[in-house]
C-alpha positions in Angstrom: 81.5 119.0 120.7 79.1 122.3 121.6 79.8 124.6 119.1 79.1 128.3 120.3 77.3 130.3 117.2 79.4 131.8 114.3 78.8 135.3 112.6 75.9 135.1 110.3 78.5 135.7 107.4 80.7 132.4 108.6 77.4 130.6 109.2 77.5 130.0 105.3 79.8 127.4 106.0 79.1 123.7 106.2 79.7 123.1 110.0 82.6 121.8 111.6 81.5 118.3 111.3 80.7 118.1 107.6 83.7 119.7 106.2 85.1 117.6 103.5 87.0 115.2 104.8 91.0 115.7 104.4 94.2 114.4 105.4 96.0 116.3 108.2 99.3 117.2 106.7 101.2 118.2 109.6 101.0 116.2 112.3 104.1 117.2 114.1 105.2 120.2 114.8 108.8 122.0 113.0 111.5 122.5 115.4 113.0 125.9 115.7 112.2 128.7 113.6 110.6 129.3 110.2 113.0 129.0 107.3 111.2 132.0 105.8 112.7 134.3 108.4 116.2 133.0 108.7 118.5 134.3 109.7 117.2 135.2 113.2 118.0 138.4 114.9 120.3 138.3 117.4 117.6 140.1 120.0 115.5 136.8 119.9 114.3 136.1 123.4 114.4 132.6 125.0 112.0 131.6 127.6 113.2 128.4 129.9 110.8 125.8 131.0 112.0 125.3 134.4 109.4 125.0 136.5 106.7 124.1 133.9 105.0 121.5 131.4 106.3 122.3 128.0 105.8 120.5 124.8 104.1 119.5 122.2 100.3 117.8 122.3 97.6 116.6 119.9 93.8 117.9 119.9 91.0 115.9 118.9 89.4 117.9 116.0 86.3 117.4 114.2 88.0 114.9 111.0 91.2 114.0 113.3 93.7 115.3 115.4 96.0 118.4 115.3 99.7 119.0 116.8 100.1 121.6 119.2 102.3 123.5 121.4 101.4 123.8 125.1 103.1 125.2 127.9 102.0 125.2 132.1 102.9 126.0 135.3 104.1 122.4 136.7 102.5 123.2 139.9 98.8 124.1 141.0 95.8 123.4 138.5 92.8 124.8 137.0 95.0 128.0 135.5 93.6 130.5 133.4 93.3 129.4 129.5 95.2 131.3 126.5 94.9 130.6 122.9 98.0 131.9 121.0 97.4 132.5 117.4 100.3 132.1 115.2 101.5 134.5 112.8 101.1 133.7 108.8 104.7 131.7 109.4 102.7 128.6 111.8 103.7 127.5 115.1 107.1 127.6 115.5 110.2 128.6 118.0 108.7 132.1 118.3 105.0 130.9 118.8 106.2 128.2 121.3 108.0 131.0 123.2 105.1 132.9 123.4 103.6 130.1 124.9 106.2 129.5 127.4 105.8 133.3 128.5 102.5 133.0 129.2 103.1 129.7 131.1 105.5 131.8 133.8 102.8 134.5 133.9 100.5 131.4 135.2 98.5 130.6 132.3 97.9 127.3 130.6 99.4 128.2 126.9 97.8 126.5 124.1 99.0 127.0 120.2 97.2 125.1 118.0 98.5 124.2 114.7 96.0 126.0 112.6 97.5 125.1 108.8 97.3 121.2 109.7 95.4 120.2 107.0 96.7 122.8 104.3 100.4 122.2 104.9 103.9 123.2 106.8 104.8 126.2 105.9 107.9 125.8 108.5 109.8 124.3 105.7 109.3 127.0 103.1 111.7 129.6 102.3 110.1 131.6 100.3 107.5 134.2 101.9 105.8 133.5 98.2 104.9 129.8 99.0 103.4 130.6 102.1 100.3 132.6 100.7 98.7 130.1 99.0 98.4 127.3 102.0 97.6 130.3 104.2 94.4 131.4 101.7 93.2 127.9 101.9 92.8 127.9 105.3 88.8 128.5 106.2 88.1 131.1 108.3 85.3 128.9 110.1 87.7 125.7 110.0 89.9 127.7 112.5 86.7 129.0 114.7 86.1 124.9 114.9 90.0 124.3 115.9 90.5 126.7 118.3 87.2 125.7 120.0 88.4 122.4 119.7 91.8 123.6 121.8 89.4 125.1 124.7 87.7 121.9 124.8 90.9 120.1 125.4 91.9 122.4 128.2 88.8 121.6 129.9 89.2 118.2 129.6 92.6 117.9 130.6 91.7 119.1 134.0 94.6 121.7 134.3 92.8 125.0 132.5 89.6 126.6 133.7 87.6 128.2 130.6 85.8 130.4 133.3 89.0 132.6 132.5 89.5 132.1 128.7 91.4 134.7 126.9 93.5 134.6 123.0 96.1 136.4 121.8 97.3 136.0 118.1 100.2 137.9 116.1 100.3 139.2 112.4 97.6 136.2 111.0 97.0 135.6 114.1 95.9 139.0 114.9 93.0 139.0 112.5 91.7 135.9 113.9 91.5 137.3 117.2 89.1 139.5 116.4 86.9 137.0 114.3 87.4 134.2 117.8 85.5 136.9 119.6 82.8 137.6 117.8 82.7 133.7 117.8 83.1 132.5 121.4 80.4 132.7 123.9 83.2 131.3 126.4 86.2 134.4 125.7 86.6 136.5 128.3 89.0 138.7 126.3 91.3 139.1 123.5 94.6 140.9 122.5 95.4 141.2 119.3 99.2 142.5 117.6 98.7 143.7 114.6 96.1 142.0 112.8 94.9 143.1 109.3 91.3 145.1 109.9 90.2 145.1 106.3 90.9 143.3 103.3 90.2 141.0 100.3 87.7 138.8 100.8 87.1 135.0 99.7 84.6 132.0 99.6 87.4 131.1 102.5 87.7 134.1 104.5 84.5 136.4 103.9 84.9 138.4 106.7 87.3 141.2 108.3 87.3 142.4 112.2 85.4 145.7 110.5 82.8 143.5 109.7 82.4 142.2 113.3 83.0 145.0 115.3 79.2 145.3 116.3 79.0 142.1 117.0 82.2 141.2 119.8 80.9 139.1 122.7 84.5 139.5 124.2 86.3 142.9 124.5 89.5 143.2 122.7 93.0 144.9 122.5 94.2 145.9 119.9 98.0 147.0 119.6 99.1 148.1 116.3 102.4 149.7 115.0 102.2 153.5 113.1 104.8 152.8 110.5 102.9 149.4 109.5 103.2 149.6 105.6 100.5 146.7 105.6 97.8 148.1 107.9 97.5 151.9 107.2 96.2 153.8 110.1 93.2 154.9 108.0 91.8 151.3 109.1 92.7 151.8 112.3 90.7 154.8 113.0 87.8 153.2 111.2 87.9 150.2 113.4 87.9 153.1 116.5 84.9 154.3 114.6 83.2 151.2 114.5 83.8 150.2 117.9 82.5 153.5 118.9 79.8 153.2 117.4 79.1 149.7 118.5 79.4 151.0 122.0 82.4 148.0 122.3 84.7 147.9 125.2 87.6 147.3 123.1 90.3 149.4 122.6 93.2 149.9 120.1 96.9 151.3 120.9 99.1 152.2 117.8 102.9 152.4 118.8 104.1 155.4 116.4 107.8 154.5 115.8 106.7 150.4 115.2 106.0 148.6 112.5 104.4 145.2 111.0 105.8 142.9 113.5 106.9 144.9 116.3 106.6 141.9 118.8 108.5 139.0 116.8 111.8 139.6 118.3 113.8 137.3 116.5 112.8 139.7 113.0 114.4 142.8 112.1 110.8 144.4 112.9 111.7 144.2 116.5 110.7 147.0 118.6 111.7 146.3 122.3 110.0 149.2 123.9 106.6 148.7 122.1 106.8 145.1 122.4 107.5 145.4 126.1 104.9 147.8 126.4 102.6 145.6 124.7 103.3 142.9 126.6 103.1 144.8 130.0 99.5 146.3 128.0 98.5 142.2 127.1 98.7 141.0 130.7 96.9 143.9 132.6 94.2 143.1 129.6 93.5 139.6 130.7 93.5 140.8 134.4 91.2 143.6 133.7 88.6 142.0 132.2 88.5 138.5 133.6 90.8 136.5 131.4 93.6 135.4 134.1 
């Protein structure tokens, strides 16, 4: 598979086709939602599949294959591509939604189990157990995956790449930013709420500060002002830094939301920013030649 070129800092790695060689964990995806977030809210949102191709898939990868959630209009062909990045909790009911939205919006979905070969973190209920399959997740292993899901969509005759465009939520959020400063195929990204700086490892050396210079796809980002987790003193030195980079991205903070603001089946819910977001997402991908 043609890989496109990696940030010089994710370039470090081995490639994609000489990581060591592991087992694939999960190789179906968890029904419903994350036990980690239970009980659900009774706001949660539930998007039908009538009229489209719903369910779950498997990518070829570079050491195996991958589950994944993907979702279509069951008429036409050759609709524009989304990734959807899950948050820290995998791809589950909320993620598969997501998907599903996308699909009535006309957009070929695709949700890629990026933990696969680190473990299902569906079935954990404490948030504490999560954090250690999540920081063993390579940053560059993901970049490979998710290049890996475009390739499939290509293949499989129904998406057209031409129009390529991710989204990602929470952990999710911060890849989005990394995915396009990756991708020589993204048109555009839109990310909710992804963390901007942070600790760095062998793993995950990099941060979307350290990449904002170096975009090849513009991105939203949509961020809440009460997020105890991503102070806005980040956000305004990613503004800087896209400034100075001369980017077209953009950020929007939603004052009154928090961490979360989109995952309506949370107490983090914010309908009117989420909504907004959404509304915000959409007219993204539109805009700059993702749909």
């Amino acid at each position: 598979m043609k890989r496109s070129k990696v940030h010089p800092e994710l370039a470090n790695f081995l490639p994609a086709t000489e990581f060591t060689r592991r087992e694939i964990l999960v190789t179906a995806l968890a029904a419903g939602f994350a036990l980690a977030v239970q009980p659900i809210a009774a706001a949660t949102i539930t998007t039908d599949s009538n009229g489209l191709v719903a369910g779950e898939i498997k990518i070829p990868v570079a050491d195996g294959e991958i589950p994944a959630y993907r979702a279509l209009p069951a008429r036409g062909r050759k609709f524009p591509v989304v990734l959807v990045v899950q948050e820290i909790f995998g791809v589950h009911e909320h993620i598969k939604d997501i998907c599903r939205r996308f699909a009535k919006a006309g957009y070929l979905a695709i949700a890629p189990e990026l933990y696969a070969r680190q473990g299902d973190v569906s079935k954990l209920t404490d948030f504490k157990d999560i954090l250690p399959i999540v920081a063993a997740v390579p940053d560059a292993q993901v970049m490979s995956d998710l290049d890996a899901a475009v390739a499939w969509a290509k293949a499989s005759g129904s998406g057209n790449v031409k129009h390529l465009g991710i989204t990602g939520f929470c952990w999710g959020g911060r890849i989005v930013w990394l995915y396009a400063a990756h991708s020589t195929e993204l048109r555009a990204g839109v990310a909710w709420y992804g963390r901007i700086t942070g600790t760095t490892s062998a793993l995950q050396p990099i941060y979307p500060i350290n990449v904002a210079g170096q975009l090849k796809a513009p991105v939203l980002g949509l961020y809440g002002g009460l997020d105890k987790g991503i102070p806005q003193t980040d956000i305004e030195q990613m503004r800087a830094a896209l400034t100075a980079a001369r980017s077209k991205s953009e950020i929007v903070v939603y004052p009154e939301a928090e961490h979360g603001f989109n995952a309506d089946y949370r107490p983090s819910y914010n309908e009117a920013a989420a909504k907004d977001g959404w509304s915000k997402a959409l007219a993204w991908f539109r805009k700059k030649g993702a749909a």
